[in-house]
LUMKOLBA-264106 format. One record per atom (N, C-alpha, C, O): z, y, x. Coordinates in steps of 0.02 Angstrom, whole numbers, padded with zeros to 5 digits, always signed. Atoms other than C-alpha are relative to their C-alpha. Example, Ala and Ser with C-alpha at 12.3 -4.5 7.8 and 13.67 -1.06 7.14 Angstrom:
# LUMKOLBA-264106
+00000-00059+00045 +00390-00225+00615 +00000+00060+00045 +00033+00059+00097 -00003-00059-00042 +00357-00053+00684 +00037+00055-00039 +00045+00110-00014 
This chain:
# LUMKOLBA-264106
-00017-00001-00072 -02940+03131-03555 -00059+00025+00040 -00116+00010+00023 +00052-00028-00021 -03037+03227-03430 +00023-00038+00092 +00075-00040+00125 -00007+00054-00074 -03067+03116-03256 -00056+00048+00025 -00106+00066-00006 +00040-00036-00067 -03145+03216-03107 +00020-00035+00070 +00072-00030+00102 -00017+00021-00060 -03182+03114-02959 +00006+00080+00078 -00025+00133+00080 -00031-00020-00041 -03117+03197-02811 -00018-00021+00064 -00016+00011+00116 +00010+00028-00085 -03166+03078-02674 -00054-00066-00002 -00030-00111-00037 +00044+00054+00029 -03316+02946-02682 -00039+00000+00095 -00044+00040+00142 +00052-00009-00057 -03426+02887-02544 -00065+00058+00009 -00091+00076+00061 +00047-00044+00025 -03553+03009-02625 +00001+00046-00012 +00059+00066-00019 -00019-00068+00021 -03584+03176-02669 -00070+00015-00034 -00125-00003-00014 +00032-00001+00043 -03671+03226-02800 -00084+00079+00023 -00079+00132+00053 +00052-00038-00037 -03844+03322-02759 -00003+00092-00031 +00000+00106-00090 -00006-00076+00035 -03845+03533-02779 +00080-00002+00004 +00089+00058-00008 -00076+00012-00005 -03642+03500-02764 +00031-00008+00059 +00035-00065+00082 -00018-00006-00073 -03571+03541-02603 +00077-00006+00017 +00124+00033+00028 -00088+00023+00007 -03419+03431-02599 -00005-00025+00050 -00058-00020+00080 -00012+00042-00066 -03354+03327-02454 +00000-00086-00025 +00026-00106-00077 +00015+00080+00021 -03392+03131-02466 +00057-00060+00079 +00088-00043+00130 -00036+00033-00044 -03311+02976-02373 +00000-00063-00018 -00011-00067-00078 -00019+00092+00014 -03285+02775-02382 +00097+00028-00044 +00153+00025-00019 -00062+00010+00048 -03139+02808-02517 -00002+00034-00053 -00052+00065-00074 +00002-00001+00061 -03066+02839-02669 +00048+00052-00029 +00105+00050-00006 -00062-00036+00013 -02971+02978-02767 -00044+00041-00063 -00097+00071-00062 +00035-00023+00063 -02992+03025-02960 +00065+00048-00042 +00116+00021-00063 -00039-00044+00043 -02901+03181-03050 -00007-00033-00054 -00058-00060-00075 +00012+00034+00077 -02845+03118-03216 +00039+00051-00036 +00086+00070-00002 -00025-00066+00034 -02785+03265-03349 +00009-00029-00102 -00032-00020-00148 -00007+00018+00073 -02712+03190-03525 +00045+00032-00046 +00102+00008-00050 -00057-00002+00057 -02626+03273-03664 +00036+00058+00036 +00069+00080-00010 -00058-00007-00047 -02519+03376-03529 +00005-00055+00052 +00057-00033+00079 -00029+00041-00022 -02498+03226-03420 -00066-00001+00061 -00122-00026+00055 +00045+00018-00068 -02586+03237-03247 +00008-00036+00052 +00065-00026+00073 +00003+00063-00029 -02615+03092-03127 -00047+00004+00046 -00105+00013+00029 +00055+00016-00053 -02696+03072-02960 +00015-00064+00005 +00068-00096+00008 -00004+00095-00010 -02753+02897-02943 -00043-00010+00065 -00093+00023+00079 +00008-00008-00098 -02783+02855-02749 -00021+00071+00034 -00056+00112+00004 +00031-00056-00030 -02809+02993-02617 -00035-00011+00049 -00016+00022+00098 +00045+00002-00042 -02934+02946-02515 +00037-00047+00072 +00085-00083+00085 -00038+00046-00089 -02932+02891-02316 +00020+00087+00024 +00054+00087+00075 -00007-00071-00032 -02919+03111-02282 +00020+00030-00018 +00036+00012-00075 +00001-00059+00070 -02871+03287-02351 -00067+00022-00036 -00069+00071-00073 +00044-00041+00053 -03037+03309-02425 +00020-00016-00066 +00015+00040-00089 -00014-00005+00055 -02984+03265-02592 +00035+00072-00008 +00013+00118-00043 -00016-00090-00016 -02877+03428-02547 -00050+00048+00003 -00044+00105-00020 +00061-00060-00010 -03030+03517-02512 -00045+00002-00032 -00082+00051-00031 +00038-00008+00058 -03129+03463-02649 +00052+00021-00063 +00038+00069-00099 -00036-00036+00064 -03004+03496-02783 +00007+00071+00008 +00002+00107-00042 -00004-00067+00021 -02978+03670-02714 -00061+00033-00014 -00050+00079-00053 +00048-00007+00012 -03161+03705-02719 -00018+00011-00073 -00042+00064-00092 -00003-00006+00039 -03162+03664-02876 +00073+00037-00059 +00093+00021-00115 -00044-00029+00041 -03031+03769-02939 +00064-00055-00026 +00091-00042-00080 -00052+00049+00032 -02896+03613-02965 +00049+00004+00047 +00039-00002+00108 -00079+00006-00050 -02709+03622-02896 +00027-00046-00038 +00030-00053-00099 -00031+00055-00014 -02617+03470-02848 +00102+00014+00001 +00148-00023+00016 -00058+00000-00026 -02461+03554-02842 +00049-00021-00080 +00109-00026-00091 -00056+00018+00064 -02407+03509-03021 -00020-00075-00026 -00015-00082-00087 -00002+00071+00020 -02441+03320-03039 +00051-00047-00020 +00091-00067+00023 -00053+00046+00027 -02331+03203-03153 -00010-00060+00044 +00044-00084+00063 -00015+00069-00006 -02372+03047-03085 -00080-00007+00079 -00133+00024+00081 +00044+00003-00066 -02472+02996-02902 -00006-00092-00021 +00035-00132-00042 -00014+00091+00025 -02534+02808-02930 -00038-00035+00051 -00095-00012+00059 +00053+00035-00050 -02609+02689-02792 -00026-00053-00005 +00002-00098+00026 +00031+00057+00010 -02709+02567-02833 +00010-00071+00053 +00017-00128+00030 -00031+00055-00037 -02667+02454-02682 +00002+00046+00096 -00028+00093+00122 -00012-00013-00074 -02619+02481-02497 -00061+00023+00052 -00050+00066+00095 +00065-00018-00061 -02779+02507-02388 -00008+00092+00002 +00000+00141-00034 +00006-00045-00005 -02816+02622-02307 -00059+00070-00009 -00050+00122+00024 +00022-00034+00039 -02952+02718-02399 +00017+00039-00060 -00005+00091-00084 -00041-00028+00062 -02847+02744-02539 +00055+00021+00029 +00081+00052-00017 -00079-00029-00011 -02685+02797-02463 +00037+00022+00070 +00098+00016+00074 +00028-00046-00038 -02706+02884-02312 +00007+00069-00025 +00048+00099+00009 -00013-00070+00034 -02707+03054-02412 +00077+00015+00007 +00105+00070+00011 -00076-00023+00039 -02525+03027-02444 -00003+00043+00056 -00016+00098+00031 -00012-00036-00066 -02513+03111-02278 +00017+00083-00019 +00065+00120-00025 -00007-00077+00017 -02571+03271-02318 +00023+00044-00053 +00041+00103-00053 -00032-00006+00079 -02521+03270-02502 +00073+00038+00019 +00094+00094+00004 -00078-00048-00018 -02335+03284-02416 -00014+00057+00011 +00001+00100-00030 +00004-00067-00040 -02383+03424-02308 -00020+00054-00049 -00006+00111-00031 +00015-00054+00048 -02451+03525-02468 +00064+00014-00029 +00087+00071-00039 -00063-00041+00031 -02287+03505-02546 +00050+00022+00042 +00068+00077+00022 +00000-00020-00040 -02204+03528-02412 -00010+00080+00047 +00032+00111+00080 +00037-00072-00026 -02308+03693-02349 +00036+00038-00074 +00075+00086-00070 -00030-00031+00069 -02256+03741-02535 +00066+00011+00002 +00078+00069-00015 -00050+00006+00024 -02080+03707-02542 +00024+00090+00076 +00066+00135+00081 -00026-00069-00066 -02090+03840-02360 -00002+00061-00040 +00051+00093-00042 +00034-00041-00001 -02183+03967-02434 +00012+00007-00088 -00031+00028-00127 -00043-00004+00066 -02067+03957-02606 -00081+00009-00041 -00095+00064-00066 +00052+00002+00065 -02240+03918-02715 +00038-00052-00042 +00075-00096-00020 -00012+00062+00057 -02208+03819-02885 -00018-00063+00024 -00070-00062+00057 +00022+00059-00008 -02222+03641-02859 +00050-00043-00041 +00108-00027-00055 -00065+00064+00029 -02147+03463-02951 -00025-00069+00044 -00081-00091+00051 -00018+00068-00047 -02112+03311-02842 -00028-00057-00064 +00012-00079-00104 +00026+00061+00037 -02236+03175-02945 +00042-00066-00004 +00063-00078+00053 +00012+00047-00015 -02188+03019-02974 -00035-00040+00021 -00090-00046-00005 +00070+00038-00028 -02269+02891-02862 +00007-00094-00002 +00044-00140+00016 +00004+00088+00054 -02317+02722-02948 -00052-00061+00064 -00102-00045+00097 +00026+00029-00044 -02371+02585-02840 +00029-00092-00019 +00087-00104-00034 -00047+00047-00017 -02354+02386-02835 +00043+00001+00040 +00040+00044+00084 -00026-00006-00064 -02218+02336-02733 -00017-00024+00060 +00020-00019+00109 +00008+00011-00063 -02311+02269-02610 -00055+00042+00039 -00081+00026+00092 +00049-00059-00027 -02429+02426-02581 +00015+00021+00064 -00023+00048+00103 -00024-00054-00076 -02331+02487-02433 +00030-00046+00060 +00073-00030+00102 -00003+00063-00044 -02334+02313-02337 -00029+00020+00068 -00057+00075+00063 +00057-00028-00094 -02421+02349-02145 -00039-00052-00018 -00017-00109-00013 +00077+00047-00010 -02585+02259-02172 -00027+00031+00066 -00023+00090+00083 +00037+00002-00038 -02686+02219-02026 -00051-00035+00021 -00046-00087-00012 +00068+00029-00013 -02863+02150-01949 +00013+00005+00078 +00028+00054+00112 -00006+00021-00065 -02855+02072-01787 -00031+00058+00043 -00078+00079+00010 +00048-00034-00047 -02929+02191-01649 -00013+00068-00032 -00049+00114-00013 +00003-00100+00031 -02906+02353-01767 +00050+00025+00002 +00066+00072+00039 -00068-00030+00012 -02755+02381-01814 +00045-00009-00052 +00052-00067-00070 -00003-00045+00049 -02666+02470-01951 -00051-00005-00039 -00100+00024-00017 +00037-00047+00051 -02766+02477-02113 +00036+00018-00066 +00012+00046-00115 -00041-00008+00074 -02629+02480-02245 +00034+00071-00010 -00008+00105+00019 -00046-00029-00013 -02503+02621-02263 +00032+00043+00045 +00074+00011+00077 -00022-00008-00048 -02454+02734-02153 +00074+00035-00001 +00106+00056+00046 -00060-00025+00012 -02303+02793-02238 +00049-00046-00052 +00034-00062-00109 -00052+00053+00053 -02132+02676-02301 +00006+00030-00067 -00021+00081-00089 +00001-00046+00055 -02082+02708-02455 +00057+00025+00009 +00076+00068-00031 -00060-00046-00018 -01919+02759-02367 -00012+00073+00027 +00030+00116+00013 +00030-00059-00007 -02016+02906-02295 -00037+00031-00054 -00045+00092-00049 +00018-00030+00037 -02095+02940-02432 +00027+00031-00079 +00002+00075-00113 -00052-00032+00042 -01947+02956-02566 +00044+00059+00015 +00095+00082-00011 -00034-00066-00023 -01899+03094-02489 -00036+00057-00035 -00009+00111-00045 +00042-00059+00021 -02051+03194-02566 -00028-00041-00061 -00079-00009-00077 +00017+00007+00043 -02089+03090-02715 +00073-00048-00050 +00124-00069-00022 -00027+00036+00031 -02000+03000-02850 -00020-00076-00032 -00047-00095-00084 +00045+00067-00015 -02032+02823-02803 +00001-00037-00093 +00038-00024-00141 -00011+00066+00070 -02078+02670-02957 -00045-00050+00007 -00094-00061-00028 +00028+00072-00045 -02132+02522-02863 +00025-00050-00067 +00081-00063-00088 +00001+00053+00065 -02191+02393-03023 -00052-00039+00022 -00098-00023+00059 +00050+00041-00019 -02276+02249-03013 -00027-00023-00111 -00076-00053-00133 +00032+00012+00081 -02282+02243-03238 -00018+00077-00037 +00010+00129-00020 +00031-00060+00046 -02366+02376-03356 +00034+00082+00023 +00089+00067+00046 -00039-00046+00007 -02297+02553-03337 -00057+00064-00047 -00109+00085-00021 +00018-00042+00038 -02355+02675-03474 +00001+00078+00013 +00053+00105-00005 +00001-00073-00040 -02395+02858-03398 -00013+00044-00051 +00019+00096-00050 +00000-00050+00065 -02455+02941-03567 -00005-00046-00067 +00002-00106-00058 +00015+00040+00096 -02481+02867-03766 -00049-00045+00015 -00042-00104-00001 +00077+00041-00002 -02666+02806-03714 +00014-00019+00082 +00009-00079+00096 +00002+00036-00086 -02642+02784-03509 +00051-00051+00018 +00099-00052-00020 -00023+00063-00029 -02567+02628-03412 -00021-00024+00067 -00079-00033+00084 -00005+00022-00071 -02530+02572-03238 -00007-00069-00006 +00046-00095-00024 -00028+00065+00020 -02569+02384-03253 +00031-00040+00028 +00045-00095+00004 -00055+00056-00021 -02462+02315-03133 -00032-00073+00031 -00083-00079-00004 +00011+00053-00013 -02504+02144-03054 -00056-00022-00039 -00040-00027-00099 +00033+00020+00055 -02668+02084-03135 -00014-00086+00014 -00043-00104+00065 +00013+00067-00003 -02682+01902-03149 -00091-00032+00006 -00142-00021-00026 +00066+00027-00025 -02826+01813-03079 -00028-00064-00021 -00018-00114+00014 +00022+00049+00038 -02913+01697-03194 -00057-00025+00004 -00066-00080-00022 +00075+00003-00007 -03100+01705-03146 -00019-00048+00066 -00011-00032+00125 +00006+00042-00077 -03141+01579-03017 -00040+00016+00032 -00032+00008+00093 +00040-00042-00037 -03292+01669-02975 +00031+00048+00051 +00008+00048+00108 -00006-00041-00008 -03200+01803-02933 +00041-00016+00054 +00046+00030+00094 -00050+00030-00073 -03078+01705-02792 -00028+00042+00060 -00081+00036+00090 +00029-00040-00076 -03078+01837-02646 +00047-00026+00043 +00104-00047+00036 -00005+00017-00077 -03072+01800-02467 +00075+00052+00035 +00073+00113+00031 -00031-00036-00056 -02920+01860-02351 -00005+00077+00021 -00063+00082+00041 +00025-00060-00036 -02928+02044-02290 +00050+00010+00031 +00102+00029+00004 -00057+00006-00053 -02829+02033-02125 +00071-00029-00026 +00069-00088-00043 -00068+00031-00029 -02646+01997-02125 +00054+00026-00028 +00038+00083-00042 -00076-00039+00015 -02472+02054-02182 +00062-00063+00049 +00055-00124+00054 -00048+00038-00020 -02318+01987-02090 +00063-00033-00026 +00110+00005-00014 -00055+00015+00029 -02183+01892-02172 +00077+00010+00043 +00082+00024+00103 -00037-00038-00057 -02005+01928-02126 +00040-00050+00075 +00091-00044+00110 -00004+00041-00067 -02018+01791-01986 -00036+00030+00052 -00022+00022+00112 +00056-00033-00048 -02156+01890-01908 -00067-00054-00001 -00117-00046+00034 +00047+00027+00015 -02263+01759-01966 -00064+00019-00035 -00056+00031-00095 +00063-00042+00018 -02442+01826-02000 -00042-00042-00054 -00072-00093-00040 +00011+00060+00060 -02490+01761-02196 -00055+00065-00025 -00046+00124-00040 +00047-00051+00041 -02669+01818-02258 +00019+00033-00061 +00054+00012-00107 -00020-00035+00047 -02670+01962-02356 -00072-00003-00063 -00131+00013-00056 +00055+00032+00052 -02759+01901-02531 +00018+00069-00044 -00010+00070-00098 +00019-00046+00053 -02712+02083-02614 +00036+00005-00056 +00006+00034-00102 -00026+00038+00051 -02586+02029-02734 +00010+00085-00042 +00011+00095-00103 -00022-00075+00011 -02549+02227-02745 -00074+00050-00033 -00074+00110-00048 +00072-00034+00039 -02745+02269-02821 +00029+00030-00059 +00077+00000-00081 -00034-00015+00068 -02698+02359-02976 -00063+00054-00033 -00120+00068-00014 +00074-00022+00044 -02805+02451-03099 +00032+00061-00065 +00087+00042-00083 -00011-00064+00076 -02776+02617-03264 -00040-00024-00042 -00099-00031-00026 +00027-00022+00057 -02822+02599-03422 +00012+00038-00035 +00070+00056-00039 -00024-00048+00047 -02851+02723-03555 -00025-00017-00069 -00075-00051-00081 +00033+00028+00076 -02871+02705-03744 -00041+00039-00016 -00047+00077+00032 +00063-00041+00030 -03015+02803-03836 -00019-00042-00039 -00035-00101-00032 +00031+00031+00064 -03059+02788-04013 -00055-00048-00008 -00056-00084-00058 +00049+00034-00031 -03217+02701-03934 +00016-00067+00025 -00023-00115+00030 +00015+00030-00049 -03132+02607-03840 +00020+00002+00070 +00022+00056+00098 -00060-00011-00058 -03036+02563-03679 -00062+00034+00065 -00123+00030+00059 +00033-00019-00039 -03098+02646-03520 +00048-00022+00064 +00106-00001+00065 -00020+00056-00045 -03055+02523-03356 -00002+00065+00066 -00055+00096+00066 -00003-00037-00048 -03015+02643-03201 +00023-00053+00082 +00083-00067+00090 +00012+00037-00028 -03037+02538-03057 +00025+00050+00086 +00008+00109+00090 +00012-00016-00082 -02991+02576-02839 -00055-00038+00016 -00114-00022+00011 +00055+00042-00024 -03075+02444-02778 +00008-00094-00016 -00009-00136+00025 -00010+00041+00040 -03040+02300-02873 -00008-00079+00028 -00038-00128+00005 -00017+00078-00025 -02997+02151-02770 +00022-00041-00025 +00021-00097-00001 -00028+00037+00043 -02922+02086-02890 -00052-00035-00058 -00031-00077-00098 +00046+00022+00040 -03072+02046-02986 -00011+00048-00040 +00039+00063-00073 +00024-00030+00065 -03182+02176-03108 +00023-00036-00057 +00054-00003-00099 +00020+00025+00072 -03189+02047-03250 +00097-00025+00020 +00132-00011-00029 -00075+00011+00053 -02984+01985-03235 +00032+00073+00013 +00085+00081-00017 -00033-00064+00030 -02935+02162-03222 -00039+00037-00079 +00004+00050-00122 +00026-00011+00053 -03045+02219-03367 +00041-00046-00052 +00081-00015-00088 -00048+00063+00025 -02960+02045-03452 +00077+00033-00022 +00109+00035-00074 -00074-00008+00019 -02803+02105-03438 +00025+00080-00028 +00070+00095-00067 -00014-00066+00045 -02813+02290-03475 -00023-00007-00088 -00008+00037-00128 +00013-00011+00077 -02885+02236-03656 +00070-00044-00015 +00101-00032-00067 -00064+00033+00058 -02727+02110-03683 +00048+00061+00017 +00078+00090-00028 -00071-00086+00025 -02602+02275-03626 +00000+00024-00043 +00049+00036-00077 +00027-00070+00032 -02705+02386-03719 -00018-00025-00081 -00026+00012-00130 -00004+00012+00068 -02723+02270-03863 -00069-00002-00026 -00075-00027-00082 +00062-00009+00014 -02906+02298-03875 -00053-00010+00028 -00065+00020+00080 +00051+00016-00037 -03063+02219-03839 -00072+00040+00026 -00117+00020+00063 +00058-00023-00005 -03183+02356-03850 +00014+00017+00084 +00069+00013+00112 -00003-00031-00057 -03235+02427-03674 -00054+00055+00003 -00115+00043+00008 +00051-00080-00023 -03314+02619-03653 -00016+00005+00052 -00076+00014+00045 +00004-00006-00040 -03324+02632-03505 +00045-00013+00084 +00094+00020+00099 -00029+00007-00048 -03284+02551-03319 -00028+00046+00059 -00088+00054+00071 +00030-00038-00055 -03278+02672-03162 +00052-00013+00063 +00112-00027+00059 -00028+00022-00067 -03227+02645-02989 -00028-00065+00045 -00086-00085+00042 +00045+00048-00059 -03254+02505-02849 +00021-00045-00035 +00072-00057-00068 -00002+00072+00030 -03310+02349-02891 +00018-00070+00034 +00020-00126+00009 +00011+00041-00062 -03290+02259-02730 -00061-00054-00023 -00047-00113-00035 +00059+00029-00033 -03460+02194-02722 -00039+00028+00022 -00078+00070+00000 +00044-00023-00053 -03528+02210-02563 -00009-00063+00029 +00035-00094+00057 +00040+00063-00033 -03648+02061-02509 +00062-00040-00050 +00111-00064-00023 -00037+00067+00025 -03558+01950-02668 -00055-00059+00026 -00114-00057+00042 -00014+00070+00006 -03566+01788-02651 -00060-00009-00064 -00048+00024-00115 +00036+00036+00073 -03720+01704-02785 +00051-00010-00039 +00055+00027-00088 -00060+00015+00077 -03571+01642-02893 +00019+00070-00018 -00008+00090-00070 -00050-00067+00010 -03466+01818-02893 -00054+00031-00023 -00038+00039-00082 +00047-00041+00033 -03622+01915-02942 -00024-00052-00044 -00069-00018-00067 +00036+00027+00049 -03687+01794-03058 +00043+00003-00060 +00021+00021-00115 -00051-00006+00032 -03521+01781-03140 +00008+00051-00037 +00024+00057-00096 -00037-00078+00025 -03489+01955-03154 -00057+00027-00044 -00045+00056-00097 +00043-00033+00059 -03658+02004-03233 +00008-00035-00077 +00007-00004-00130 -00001+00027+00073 -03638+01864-03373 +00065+00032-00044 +00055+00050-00102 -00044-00023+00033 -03467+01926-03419 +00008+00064-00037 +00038+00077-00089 -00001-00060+00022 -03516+02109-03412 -00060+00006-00060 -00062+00053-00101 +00059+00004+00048 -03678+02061-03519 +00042-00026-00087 +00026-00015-00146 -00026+00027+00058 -03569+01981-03639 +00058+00061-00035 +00069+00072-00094 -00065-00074+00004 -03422+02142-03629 -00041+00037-00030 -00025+00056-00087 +00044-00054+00017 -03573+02254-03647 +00045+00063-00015 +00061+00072-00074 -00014-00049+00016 -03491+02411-03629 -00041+00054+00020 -00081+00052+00067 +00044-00044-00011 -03556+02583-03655 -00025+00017+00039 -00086+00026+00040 +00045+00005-00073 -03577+02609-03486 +00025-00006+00048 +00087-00006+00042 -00020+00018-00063 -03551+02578-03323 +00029+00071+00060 -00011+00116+00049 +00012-00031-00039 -03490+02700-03178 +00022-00038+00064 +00082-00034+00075 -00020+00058-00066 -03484+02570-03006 -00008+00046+00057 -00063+00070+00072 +00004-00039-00084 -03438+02667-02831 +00021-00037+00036 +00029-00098+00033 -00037+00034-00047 -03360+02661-02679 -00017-00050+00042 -00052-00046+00093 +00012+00064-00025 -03360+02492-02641 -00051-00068-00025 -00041-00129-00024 +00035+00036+00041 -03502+02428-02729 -00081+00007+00018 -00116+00048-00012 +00075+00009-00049 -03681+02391-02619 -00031+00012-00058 -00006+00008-00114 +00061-00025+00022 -03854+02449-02677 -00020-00050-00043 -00038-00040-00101 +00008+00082+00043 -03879+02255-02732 +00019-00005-00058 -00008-00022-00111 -00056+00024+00060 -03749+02246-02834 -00016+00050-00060 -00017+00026-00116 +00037-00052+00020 -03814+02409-02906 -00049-00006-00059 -00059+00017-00115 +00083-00015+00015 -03966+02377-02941 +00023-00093-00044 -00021-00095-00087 -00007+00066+00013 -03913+02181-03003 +00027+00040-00055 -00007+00044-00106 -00035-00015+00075 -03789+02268-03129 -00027+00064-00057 +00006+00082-00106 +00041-00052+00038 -03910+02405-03208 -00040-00040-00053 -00057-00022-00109 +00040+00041+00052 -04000+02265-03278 +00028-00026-00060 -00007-00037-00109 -00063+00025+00048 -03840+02200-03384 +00025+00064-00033 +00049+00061-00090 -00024-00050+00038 -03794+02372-03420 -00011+00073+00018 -00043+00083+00069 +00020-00069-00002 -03801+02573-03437 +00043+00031+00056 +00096+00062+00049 -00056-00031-00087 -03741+02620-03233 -00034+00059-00006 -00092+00075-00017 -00003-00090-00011 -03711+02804-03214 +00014+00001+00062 +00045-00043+00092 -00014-00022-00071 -03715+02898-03049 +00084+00029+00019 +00112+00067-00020 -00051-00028-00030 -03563+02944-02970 -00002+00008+00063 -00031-00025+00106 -00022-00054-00061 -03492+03077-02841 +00040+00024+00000 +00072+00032-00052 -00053-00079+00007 -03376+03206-02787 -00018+00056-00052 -00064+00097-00044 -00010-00074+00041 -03365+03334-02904 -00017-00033-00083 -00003+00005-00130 +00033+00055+00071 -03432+03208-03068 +00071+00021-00040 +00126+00019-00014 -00049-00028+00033 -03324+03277-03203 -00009-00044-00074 -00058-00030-00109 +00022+00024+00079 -03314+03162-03376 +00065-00014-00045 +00116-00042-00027 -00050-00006+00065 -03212+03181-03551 +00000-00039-00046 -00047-00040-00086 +00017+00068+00045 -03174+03029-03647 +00066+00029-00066 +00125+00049-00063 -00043-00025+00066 -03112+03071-03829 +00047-00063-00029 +00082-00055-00078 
């Protein structure tokens, strides 16, 4: 499988990509291509064409959870196929994989909007919806994992604004919709992460019981630690010291601290826009 991030807070140096607070990773298996989140913009659009990559033939669109860093793109995503379907270019209508509660209206007092900005009634019009909350299998080695169960008590996250129940009653939003890819490799599973509210170590957890396998090659994506908590970072290094996998790639959503705390437990690689890597 060949993973090319697309959208990172970062950009890689001599590499003249576009950067941002979000997330969006080309995934290319076997035949079987997969965008997994599109950012908060169209630059993922504008870095893939840069790099020579068209979006217009994607099997499967996958969102790691509702916010709006990750899913925000859908926006313009339509408008490509869309602009395509005018201007009679080839295109195939992806399937788009999502918990079902990805496309909830989350909000933060005094902001707004940060979830969603499109139903999934507007948006089955241009994709071929598959709202799961258990496993869904995208190629032989890849996997959507669906709901990941939260076992780590360290790992207990805080509220992030609000969702409304259908009283109009305003019930913190704890995320239930975090979701996470794995892929197999002879090595060894490789953990593909948004931003992992759901916990690094019980999503890691649960992609080895899907996947059947305890090794781990490599985790990349957000870790959500930013300013953890003493427990949540202490936690998370013993587990990953004990996982020891080949290596690390932590973005996004993952402070200098945390960084620099988890280099010591293990082999952290840089990541950016344009970061291109092939797991056999």
């Amino acid at each position: 499988m060949k993973l090319t991030v697309l959208v990172d807070n970062n950009t890689l140096i001599d590499r003249y990509f576009l950067a941002e607070p979000g997330l969006s990773f080309l995934l290319e298996d076997s035949g079987t291509r997969v965008l997994f989140d599109t950012g908060y913009s169209d630059i993922f659009l504008k870095n893939a064409r840069k790099m020579g990559l068209s979006l217009l033939d994607l099997d499967y669109v996958v969102l790691s959870h509702g916010h709006l860093d990750h899913s925000w793109g859908l926006e313009p995503l339509v408008r490509l196929f869309l602009e395509a379907g005018i201007e009679k270019l080839p295109f195939r209508s992806p399937v788009l994989i999502a918990h079902p509660l990805a496309f909830e209206s989350k909000k933060i007092e005094d902001i707004g909007e940060i979830g969603s900005l499109l139903t999934p009634k507007k948006l089955s019009g241009h994709f071929r919806m598959q709202l799961s909350s258990i496993p869904v299998w995208l190629s032989e080695n890849l996997v959507f994992l669906g709901e990941i169960p939260r076992n780590f008590s360290f790992e207990k996250e805080a509220a992030v604004g609000y969702v409304q129940d259908s009283k109009g009653n305003k019930v913190p939003d704890l995320l239930p919709d975090d979701t996470a890819l794995a892929y197999r490799t002879r090595a060894g599973l490789v953990i593909i992460t948004g931003c992992s509210h759901s916990g690094i170590c019980n999503i890691t957890e649960y992609a080895k019981e899907v996947c059947g396998d305890s090794r781990v090659l490599d985790i990349i994506g957000g870790f959500h630690l930013l300013k953890p908590s003493e427990e949540r970072m202490r936690g998370t290094l013993e587990y990953l010291k004990k996982l020891n996998p080949a290596c690390v790639h932590a973005c996004h959503c993952t402070d200098l601290n945390s960084k620099i705390e988890l280099s010591k437990v293990c082999r952290l690689e840089e990541v950016g826009a344009g970061l291109q890597i092939e797991y056999l």
